[in-house]
VOGU-3710 file (C-alpha; in Angstrom, 3 decimals, decimal comma):
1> xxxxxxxxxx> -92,111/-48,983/103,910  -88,563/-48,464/104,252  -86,407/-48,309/101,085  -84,245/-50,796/100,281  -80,614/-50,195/100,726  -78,160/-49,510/97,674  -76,454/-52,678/97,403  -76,116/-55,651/94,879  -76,143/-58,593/96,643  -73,609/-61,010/94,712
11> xxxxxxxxxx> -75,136/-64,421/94,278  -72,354/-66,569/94,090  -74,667/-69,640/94,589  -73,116/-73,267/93,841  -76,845/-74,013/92,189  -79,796/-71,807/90,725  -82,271/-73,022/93,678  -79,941/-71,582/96,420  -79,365/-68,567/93,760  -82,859/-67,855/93,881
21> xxxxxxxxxx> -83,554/-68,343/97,270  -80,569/-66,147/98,165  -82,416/-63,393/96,637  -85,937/-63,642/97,899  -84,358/-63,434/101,459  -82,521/-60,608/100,570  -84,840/-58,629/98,098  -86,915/-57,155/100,872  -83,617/-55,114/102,369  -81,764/-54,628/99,286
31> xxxxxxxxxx> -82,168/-52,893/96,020  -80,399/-55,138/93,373  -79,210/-59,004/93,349  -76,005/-59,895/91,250  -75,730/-62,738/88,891  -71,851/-63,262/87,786  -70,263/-65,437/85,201  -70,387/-69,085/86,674  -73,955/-68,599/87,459  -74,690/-67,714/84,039
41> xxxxxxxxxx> -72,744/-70,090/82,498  -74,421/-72,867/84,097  -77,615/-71,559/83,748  -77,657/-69,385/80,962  -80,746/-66,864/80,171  -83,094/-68,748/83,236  -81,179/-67,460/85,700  -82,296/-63,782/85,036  -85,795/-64,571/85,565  -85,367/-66,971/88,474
51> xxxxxxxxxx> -83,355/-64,472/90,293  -85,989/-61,857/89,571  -88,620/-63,462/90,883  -91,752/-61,588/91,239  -90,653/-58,786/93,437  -89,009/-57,157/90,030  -85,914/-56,641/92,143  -82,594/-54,722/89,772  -80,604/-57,855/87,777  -76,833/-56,742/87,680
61> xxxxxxxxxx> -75,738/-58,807/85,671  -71,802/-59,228/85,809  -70,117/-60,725/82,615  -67,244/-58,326/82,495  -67,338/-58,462/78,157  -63,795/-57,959/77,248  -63,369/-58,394/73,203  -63,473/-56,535/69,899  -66,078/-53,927/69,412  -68,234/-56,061/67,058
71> xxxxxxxxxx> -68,308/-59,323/69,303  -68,549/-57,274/72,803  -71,505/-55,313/71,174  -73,079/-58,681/69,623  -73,448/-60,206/73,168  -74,365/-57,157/75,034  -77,861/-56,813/71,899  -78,047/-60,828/73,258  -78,501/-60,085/76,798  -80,563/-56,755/76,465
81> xxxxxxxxxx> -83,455/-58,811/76,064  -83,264/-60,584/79,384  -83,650/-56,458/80,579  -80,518/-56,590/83,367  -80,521/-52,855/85,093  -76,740/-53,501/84,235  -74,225/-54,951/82,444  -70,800/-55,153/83,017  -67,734/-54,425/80,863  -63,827/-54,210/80,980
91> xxxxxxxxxx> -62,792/-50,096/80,621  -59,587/-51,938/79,408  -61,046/-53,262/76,531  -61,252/-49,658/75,013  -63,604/-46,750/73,748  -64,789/-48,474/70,971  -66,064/-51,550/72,968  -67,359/-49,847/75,464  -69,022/-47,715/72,920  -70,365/-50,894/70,945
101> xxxxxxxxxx> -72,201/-51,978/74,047  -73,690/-49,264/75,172  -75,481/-48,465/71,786  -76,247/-52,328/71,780  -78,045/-52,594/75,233  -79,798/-49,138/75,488  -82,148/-49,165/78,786  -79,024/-51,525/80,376  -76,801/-49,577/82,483  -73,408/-49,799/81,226
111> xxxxxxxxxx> -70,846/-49,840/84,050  -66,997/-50,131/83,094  -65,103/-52,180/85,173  -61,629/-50,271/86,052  -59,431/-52,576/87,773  -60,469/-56,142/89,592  -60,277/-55,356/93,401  -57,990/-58,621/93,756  -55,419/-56,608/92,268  -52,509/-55,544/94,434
121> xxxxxxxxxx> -50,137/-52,693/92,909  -47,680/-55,624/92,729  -50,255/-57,615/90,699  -50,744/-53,990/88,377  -46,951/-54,098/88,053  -46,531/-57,450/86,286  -49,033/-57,008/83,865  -48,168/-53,545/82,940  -49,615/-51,063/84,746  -47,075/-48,590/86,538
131> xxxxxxxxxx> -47,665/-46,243/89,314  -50,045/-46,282/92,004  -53,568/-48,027/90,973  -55,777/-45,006/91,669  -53,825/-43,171/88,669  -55,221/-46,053/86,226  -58,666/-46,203/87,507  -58,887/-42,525/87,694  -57,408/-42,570/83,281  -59,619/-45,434/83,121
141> xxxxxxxxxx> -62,794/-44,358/84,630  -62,326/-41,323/82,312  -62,214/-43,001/79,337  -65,106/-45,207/79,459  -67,449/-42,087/80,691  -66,107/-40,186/77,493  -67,293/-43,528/75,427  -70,682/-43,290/76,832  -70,384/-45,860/80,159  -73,077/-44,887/82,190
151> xxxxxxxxxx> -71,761/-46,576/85,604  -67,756/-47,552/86,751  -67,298/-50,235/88,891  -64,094/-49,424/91,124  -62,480/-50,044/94,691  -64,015/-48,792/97,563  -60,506/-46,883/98,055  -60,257/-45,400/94,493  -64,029/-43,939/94,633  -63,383/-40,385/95,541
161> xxxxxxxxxx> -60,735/-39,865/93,028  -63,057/-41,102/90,226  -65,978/-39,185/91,926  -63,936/-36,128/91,593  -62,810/-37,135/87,757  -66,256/-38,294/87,044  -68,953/-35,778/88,406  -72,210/-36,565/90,159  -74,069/-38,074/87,155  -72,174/-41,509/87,052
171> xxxxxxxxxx> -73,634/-44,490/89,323  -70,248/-45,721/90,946  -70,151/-49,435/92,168  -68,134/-50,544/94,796  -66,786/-54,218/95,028  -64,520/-55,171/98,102  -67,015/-53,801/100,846  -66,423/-55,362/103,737  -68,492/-54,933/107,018  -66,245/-54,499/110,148
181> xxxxxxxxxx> -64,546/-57,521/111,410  -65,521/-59,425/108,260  -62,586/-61,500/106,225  -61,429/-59,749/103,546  -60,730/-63,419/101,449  -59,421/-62,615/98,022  -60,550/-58,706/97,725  -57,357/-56,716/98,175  -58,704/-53,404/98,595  -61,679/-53,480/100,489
191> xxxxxxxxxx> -63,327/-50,835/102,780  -66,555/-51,028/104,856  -69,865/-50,282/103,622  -70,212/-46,543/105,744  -67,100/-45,830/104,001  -67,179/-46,806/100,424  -70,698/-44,440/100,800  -69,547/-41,980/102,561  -66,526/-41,967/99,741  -68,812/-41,524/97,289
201> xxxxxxxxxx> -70,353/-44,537/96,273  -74,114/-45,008/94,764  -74,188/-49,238/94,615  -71,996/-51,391/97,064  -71,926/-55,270/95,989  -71,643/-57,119/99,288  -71,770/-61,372/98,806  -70,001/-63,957/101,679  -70,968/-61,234/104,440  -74,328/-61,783/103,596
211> xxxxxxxxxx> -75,230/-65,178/101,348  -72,409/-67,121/103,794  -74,724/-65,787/106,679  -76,950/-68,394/108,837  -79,645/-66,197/107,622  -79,306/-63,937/105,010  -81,937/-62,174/104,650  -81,239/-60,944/108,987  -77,801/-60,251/107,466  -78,641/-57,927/104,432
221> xxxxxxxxxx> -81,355/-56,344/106,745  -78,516/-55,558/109,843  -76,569/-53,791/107,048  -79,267/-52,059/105,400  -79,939/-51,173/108,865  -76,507/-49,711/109,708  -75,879/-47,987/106,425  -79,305/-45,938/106,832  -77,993/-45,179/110,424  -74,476/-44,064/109,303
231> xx> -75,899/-42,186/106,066  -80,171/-40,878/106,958
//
């Protein structure tokens, strides 16, 4: 049986039926689905399982926590027990947050979000952040390893640098991955999936190429396909 290809398939589904059939399409090819904040707002807890299914496919669950220590920590201890393989949080919010959540969830993957792929250096600029972007993932990326992060969650451009900064230990996941030829929409730094591996990355989350498919499940399949071609 062939292995299922290292990508988180983001579920971006306008209702928990399409959610979960999303993901038993895909589940065969793919090693993870992704539940993000509207689903889980909407649904709450039930999503988890109804996404799992019975194939016991990896839950990444994205919330992005961003808040003091004590509240981040307090919600990550809430959602441990719905066992995601892992949770996101913002490396902006700090070592002490990032810290709080990892010794709140312990068999969840912590993965520090560096900076939101939508963001253009012009974007960085206005809120802050001077000099090229791959300078503040690289001091961010740092920071949340050194406060116990277990995964980062970067650009598919930025990925070496933090590999290099990082080591081999730490799972990196790589939004923005675009097949070739596919609209980039909102993501402003985006790469294709051969690349963002090839760069370094362990997890790619891929959504519109694949859930605004005709069939998804022949979509996540022809890039399962092309990644194990591109990288045996």
């Amino acid at each position: 049986m062939t292995t299922p290809a290292p990508i988180a398939v983001a579920l971006d589904a306008p209702d928990l039926e399409t959610a979960a059939r999303w993901a038993g399409l895909v589940t065969p090819h793919v090693s993870t689905v992704k539940v993000g904040l509207e689903l889980y707002l909407r649904y709450g807890p039930d999503v988890i399982a109804s996404v799992r299914g019975a194939s016991g496919v990896q839950v990444f669950l994205d919330l992005k926590l961003h808040d003091i220590p004590n509240t981040v920590g307090a919600a990550a201890r809430a959602v441990a027990r719905l066992r995601p393989a892992i949770l996101t949080v913002h490396a902006a919010g700090g070592a002490a947050m990032i810290r709080a959540a990892v010794e709140a969830a312990p068999h969840t993957k912590i993965a520090a979000v560096t900076l939101l792929t939508s963001l253009s250096a012009a974007d960085l600029g206005e809120i802050g952040i001077q000099g090229p972007p791959s300078d503040a993932v690289r001091r961010l990326a740092a920071l949340a390893v050194e406060a116990g992060a277990q995964a980062l969650v970067c650009s598919p451009q930025e990925v070496a640098a933090v590999r290099a900064e990082v080591g081999p230990d730490i799972m990196l996941i790589t939004p923005g991955v675009r097949p070739a030829g596919a609209d980039t929409q909102d993501q402003a730094r985006v790469a294709t999936p051969e690349e963002a591996i090839a760069n370094g990355a362990d997890l790619l989350v891929i959504g519109r190429p694949i859930t605004g498919a005709p069939d998804p499940g022949a979509a996540a399949a022809a890039i399962a396909a092309a990644l194990r071609r591109a990288v045996p």
